[in-house]
TORVEX-36734 format. One line per field, with one value per residue (C-alpha): residue number from 1; residue in three letters; y, z, x. Coordinates in nm, 3 decimals. Layout:
BEGIN
vexgu (NUM | ...)
zavo (ALA | ...)
py (Y | ...)
pz (Z | ...)
px (X | ...)
This chain:
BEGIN
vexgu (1 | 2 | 3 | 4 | 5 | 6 | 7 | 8 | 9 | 10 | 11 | 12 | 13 | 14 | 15 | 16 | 17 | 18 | 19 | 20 | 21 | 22 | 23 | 24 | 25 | 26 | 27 | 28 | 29 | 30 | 31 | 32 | 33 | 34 | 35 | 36 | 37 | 38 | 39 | 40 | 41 | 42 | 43 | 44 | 45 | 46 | 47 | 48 | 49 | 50 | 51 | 52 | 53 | 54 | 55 | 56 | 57 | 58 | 59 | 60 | 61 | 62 | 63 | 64 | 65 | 66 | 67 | 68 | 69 | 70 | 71 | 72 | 73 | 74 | 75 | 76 | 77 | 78 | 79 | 80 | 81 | 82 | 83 | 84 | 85 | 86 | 87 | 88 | 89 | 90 | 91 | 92 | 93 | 94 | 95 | 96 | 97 | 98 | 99 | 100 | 101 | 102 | 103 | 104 | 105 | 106 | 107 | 108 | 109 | 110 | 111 | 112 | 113 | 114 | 115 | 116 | 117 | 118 | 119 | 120 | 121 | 122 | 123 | 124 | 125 | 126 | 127 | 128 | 129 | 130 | 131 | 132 | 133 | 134 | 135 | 136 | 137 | 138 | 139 | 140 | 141 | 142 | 143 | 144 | 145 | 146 | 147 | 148 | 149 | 150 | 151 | 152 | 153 | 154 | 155 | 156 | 157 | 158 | 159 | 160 | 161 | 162 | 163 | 164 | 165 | 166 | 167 | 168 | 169 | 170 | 171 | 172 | 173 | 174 | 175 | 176 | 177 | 178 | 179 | 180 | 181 | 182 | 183 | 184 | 185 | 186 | 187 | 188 | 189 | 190 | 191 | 192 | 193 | 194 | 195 | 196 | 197 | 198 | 199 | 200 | 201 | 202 | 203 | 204 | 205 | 206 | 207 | 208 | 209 | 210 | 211 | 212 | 213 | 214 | 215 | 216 | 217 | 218 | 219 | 220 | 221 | 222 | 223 | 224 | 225 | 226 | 227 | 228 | 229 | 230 | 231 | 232 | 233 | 234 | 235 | 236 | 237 | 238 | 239 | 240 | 241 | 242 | 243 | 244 | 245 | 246 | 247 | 248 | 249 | 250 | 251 | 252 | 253 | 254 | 255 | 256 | 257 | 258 | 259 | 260 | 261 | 262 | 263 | 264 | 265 | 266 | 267 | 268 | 269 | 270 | 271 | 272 | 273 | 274 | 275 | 276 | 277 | 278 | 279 | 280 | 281 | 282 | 283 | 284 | 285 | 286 | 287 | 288 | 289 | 290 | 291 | 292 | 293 | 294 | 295 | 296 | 297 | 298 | 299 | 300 | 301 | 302 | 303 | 304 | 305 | 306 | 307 | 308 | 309 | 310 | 311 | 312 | 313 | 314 | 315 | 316 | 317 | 318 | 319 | 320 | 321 | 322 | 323)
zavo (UNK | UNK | UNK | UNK | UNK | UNK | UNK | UNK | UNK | UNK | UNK | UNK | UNK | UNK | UNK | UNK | UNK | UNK | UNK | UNK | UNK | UNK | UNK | UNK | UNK | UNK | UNK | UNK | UNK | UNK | UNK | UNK | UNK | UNK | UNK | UNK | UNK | UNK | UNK | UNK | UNK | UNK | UNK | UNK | UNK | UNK | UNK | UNK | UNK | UNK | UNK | UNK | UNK | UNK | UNK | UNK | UNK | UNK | UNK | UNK | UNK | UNK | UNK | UNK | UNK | UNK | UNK | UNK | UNK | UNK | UNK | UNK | UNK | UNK | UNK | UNK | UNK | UNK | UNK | UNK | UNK | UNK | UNK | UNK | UNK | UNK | UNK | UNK | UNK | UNK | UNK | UNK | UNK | UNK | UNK | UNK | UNK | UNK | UNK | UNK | UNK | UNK | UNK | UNK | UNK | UNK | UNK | UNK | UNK | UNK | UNK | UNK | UNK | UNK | UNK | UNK | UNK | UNK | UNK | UNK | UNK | UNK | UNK | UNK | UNK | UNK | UNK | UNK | UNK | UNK | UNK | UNK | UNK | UNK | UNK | UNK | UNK | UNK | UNK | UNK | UNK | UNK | UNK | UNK | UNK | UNK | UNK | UNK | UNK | UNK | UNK | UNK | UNK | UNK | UNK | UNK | UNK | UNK | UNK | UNK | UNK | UNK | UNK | UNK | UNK | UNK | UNK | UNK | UNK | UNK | UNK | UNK | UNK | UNK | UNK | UNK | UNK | UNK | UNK | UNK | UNK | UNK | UNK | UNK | UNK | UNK | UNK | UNK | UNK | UNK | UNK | UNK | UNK | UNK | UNK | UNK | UNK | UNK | UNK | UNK | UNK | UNK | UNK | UNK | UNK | UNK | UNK | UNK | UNK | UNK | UNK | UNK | UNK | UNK | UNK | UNK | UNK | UNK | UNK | UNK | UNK | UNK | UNK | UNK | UNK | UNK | UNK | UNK | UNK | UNK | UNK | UNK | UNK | UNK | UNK | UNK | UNK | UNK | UNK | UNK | UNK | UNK | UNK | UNK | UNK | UNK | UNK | UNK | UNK | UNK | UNK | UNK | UNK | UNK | UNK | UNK | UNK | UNK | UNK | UNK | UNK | UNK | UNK | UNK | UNK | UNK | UNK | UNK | UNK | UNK | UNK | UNK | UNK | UNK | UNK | UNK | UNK | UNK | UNK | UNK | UNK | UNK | UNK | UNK | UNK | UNK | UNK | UNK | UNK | UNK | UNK | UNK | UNK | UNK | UNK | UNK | UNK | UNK | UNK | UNK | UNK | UNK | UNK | UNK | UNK | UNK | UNK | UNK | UNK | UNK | UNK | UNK | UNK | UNK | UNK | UNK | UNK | UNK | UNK | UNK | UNK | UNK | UNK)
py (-0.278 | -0.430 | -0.480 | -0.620 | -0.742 | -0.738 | -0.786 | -0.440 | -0.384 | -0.119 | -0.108 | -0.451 | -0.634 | -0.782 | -0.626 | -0.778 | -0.491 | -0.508 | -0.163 | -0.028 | 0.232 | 0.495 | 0.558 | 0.886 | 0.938 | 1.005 | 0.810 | 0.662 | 0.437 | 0.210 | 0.031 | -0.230 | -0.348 | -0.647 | -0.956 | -0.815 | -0.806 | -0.612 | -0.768 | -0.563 | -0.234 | -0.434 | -0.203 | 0.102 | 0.005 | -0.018 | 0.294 | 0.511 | 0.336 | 0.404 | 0.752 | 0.853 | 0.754 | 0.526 | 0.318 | 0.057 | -0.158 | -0.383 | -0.627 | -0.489 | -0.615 | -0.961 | -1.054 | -1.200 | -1.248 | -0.955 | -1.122 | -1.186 | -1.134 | -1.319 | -1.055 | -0.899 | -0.576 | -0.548 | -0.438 | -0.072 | 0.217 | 0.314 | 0.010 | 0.016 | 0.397 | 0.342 | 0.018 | 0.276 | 0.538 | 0.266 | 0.207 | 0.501 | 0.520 | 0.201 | 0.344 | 0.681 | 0.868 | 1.196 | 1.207 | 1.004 | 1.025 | 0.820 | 0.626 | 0.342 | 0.119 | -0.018 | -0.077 | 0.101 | 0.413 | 0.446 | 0.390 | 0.648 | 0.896 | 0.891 | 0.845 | 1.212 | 1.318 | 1.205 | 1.268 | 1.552 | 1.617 | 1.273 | 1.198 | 1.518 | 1.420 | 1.162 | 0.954 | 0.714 | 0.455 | 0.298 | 0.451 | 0.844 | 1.007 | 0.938 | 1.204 | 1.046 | 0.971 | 1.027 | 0.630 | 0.352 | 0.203 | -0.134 | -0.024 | 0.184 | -0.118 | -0.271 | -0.584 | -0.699 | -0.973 | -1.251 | -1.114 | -0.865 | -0.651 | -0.851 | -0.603 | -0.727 | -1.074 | -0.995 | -0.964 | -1.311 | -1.445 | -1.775 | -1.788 | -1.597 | -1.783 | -2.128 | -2.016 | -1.860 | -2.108 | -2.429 | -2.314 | -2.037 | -2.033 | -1.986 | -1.733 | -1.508 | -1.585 | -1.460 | -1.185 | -1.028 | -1.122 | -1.011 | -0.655 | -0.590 | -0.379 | -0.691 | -0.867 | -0.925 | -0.578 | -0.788 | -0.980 | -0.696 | -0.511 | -0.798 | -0.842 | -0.709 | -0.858 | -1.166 | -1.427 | -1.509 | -1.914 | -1.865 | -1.747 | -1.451 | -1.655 | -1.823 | -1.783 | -1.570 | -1.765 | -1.643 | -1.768 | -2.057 | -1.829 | -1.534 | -1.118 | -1.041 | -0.832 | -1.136 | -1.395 | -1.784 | -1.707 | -1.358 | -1.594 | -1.869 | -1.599 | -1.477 | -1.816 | -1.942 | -1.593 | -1.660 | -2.040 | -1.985 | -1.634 | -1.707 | -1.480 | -1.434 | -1.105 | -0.944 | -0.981 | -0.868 | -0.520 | -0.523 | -0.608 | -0.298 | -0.045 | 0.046 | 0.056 | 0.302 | 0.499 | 0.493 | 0.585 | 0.870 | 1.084 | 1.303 | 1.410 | 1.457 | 1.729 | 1.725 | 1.803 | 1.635 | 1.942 | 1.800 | 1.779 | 1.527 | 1.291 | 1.070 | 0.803 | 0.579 | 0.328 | 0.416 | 0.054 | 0.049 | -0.127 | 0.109 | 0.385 | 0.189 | 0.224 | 0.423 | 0.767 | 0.768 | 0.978 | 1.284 | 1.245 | 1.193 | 1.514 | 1.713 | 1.525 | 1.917 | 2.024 | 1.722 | 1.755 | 2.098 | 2.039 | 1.782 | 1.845 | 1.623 | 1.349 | 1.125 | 0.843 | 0.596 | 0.488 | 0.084 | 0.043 | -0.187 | -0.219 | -0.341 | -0.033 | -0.019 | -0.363 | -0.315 | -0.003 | 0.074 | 0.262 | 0.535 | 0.489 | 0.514 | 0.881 | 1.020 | 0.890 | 1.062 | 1.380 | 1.427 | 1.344 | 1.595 | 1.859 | 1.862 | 1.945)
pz (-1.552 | -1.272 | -0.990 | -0.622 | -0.320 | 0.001 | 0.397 | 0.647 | 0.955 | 1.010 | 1.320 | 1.492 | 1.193 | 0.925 | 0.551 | 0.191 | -0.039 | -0.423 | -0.511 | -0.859 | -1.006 | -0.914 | -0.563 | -0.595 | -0.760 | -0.541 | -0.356 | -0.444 | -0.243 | -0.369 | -0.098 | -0.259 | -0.132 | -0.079 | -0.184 | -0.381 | -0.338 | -0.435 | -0.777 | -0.832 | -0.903 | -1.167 | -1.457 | -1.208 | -1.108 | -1.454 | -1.605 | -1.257 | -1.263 | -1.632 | -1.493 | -1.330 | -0.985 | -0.694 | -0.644 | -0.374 | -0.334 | -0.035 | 0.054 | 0.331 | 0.673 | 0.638 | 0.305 | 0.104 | 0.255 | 0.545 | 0.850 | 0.963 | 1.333 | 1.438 | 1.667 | 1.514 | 1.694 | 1.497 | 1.190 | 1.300 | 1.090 | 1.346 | 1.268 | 0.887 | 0.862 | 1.136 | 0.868 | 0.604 | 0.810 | 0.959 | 0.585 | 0.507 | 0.809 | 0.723 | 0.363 | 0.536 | 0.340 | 0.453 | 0.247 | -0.016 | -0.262 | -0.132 | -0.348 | -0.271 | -0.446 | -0.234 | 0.107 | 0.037 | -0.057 | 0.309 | 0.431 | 0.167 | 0.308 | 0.636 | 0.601 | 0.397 | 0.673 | 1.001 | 0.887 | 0.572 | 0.709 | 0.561 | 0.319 | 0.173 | -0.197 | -0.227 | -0.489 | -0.377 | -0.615 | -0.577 | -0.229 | -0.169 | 0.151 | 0.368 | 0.615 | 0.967 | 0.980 | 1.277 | 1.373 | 1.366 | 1.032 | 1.084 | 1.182 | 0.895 | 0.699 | 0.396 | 0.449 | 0.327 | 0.472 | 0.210 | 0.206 | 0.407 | 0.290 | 0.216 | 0.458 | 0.754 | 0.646 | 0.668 | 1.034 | 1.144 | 1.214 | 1.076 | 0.829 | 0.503 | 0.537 | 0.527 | 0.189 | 0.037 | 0.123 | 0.063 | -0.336 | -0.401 | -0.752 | -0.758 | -0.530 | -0.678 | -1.012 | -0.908 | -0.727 | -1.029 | -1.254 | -1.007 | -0.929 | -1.261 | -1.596 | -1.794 | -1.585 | -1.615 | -1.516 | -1.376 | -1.138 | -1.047 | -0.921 | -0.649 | -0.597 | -0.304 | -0.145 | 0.053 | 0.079 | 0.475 | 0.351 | 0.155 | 0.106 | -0.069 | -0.379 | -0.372 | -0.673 | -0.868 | -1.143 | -1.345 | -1.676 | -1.614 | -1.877 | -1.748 | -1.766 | -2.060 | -1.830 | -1.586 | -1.734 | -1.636 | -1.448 | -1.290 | -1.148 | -1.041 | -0.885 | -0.653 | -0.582 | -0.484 | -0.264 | -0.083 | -0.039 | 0.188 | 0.386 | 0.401 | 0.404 | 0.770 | 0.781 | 0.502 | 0.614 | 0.965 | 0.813 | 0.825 | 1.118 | 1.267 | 1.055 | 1.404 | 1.594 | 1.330 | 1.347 | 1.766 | 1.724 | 1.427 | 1.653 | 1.738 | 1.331 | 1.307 | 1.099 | 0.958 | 0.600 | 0.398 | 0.276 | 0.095 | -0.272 | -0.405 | -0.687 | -0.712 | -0.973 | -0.970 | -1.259 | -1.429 | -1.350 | -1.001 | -0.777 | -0.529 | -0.703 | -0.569 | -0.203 | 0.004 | 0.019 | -0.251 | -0.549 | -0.250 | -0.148 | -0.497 | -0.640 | -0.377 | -0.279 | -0.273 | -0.005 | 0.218 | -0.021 | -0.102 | -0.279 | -0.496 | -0.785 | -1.017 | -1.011 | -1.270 | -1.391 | -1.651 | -1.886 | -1.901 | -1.634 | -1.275 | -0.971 | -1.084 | -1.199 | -1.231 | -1.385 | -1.625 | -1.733 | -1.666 | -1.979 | -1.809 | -1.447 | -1.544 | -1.746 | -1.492 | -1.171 | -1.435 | -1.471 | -1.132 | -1.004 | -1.248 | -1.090 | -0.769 | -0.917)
px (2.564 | 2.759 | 2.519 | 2.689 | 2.484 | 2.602 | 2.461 | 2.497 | 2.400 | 2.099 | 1.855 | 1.952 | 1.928 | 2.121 | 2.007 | 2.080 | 2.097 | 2.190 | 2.416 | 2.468 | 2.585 | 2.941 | 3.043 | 3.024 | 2.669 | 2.375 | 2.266 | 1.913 | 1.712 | 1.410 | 1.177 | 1.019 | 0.660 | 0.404 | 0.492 | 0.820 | 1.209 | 1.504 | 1.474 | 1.164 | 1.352 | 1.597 | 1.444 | 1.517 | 1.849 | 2.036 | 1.871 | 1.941 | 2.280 | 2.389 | 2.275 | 2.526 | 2.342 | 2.403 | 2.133 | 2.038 | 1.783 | 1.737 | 1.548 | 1.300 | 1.281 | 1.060 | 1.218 | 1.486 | 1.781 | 1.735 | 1.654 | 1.292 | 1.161 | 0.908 | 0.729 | 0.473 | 0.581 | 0.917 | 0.758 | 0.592 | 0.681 | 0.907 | 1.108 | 1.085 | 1.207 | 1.484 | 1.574 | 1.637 | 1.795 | 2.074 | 2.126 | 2.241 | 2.465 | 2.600 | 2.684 | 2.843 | 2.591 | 2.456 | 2.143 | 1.983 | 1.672 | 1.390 | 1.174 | 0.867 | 0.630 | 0.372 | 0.408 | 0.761 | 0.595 | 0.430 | 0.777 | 0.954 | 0.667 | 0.778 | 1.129 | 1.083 | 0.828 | 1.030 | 1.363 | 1.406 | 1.731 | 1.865 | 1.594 | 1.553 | 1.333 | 1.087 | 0.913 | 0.609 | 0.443 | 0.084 | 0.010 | 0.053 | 0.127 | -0.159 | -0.210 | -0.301 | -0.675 | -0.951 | -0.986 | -0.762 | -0.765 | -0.861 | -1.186 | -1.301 | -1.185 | -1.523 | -1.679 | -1.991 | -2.222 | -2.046 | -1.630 | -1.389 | -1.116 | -0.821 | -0.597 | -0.841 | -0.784 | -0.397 | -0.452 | -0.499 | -0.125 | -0.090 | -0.444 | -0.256 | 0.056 | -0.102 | -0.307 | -0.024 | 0.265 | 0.064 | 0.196 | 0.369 | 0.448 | 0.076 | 0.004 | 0.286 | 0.159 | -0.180 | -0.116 | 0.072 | -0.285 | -0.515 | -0.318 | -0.229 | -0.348 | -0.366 | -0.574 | -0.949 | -1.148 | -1.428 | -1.198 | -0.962 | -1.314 | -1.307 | -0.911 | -0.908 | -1.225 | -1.196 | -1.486 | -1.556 | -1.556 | -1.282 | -0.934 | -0.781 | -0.726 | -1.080 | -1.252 | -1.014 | -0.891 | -0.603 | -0.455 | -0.175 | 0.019 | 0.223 | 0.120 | 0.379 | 0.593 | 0.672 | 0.883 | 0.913 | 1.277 | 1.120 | 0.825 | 1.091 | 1.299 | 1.009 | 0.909 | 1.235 | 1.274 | 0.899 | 1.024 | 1.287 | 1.130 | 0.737 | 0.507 | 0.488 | 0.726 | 0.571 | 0.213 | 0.341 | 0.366 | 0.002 | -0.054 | 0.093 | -0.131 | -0.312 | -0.007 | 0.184 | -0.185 | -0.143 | 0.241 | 0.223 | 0.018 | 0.317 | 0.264 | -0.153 | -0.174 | 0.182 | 0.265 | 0.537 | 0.739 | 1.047 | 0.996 | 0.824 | 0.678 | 0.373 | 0.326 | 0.011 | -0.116 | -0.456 | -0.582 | -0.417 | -0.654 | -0.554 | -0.783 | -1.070 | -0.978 | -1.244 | -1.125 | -0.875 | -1.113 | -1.078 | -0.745 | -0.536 | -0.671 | -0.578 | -0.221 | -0.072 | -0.265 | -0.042 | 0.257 | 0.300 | 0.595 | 0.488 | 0.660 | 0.476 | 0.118 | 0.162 | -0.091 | 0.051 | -0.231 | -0.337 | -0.071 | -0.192 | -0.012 | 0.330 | 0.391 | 0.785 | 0.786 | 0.477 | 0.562 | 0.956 | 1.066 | 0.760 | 0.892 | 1.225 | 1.187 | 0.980 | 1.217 | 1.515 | 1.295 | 1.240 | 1.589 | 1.734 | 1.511 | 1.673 | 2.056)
């Protein structure tokens, strides 16, 4: 597998994707999520690739090598689905497959939901479409007397970047522990709990060795990635989550109607999230094309890189159904 990398131009930025796979396949496109990269779909890319498909994978806006606004305000939904739909203009592609992990997901949701015309299948990973809720989500947000949810910890510009870039071999390290289905049960209960006289990685230990799906030169890769971007563009993508709720309101109500897949981990911390035992269960009454709910046993977060061999067959499966 032959995989090339190259910088476009999409939505008044400059975007580093990695493309695989022949010109004349279709086209598939994988949003990667929090705190990831391109390289995150590398198990996705050469089985999609070999195929028959053309796959790309870019780094999002925030990341990599794709350029990184400072404003907060450049990183609404608006702006991460108008990312995606540039890229396929600046491809000369009509239409391509959509697929997320993560905070991608969100974004392959409403590229599907905005524009079906050029994104007319998607696959989400993790998250699953969220219909718009009542209130603005930072206030229905936990928090407890002694910790607050780490998403309303994300919110404070400049207090997450300090804790994560003072070393980030070992934040990336433990965020793939913490989030993951080898990780300790106990501690992954409290992952994503933040103590109010602490930090997001205060008192969650990991091992010093590696989860046995991350290797030494994965880890180094990451770090060297997060060393030159910071983690002030990624974490800017929460701080829009009430602006994207105040700017979605044209689609209250809205259905996704494109066919669709939805793959989640067993041990995904995700499952935890208030509201999430109602809404997975009934993910066809949202997405009533949803053409398959799949949860991969002993499987965490990193669900494409702990379990790709599953990821891989089901993305196959599900792209096959559309011919």
């Amino acid at each position: 597998m032959t995989v090339s990398h190259r910088t476009i131009e999409t939505n008044g930025i400059q975007m580093h994707v990695a493309i695989a796979g022949p010109q004349a396949g279709q086209l598939v496109v994988l949003c990667h999520g929090f705190p990831e990269s391109w390289y995150s779909w590398r198990h996705q890319i050469e089985a999609l690739s070999r195929a028959g498909y053309r796959v790309v994978a870019p780094d999002m806006r925030g990341y990599g090598k794709t350029d990184k606004p400072h404003a907060i305000d450049q990183y609404s939904m608006f702006h991460l689905v108008g990312d995606m739909v540039g890229l396929l203009d600046a491809l000369k592609a009509p239409t391509a497959v959509v697929v997320g992990h993560d905070w991608g997901a969100p974004v392959a949701w409403n590229c599907a939901l905005m524009r079906p015309d050029r994104f007319p299948a998607v696959a989400g990973m993790s998250v699953p479409f969220f219909p718009r809720g009542v209130a603005r989500p930072t206030t229905t947000m936990p928090a407890t007397d002694d910790a607050i949810f780490y998403q309303s910890y994300f919110q404070m510009p400049g207090v997450a970047e300090a804790e994560f870039e003072a070393d980030i071999a070992r934040t990336i390290r433990n965020f793939q522990w913490l989030w993951s289905g080898e990780g300790d049960p106990a501690l992954r209960s409290r992952a994503t709990m933040v103590a109010r006289s602490g930090g997001f990685l205060t008192g969650k230990p990991v091992p010093d060795i590696l989860p046995a799906w991350l290797t030494q030169a994965d880890l180094d890769f990451y770090t060297s990635e997060f060393q030159n971007s910071g983690f002030r563009g990624p974490l800017n993508w929460y701080r829009n989550m009430d602006r994207n709720w105040e700017q979605m309101a044209p689609w209250a109500g809205a259905k996704l109607t494109v066919p669709a897949l939805y793959i989640v981990g067993e041990l995904d911390m995700l499952l935890t999230f208030r509201g999430m035992d109602r809404l997975i269960p009934n993910l066809e009454i949202f997405v009533p094309n949803l053409r398959e709910k799949l949860i991969i046993p002993n499987s965490g977060h990193w669900i494409q890189r702990e379990r790709p061999a599953e990821i891989n067959a089901a993305l196959l499966r599900f792209l096959r159904s559309l011919s």
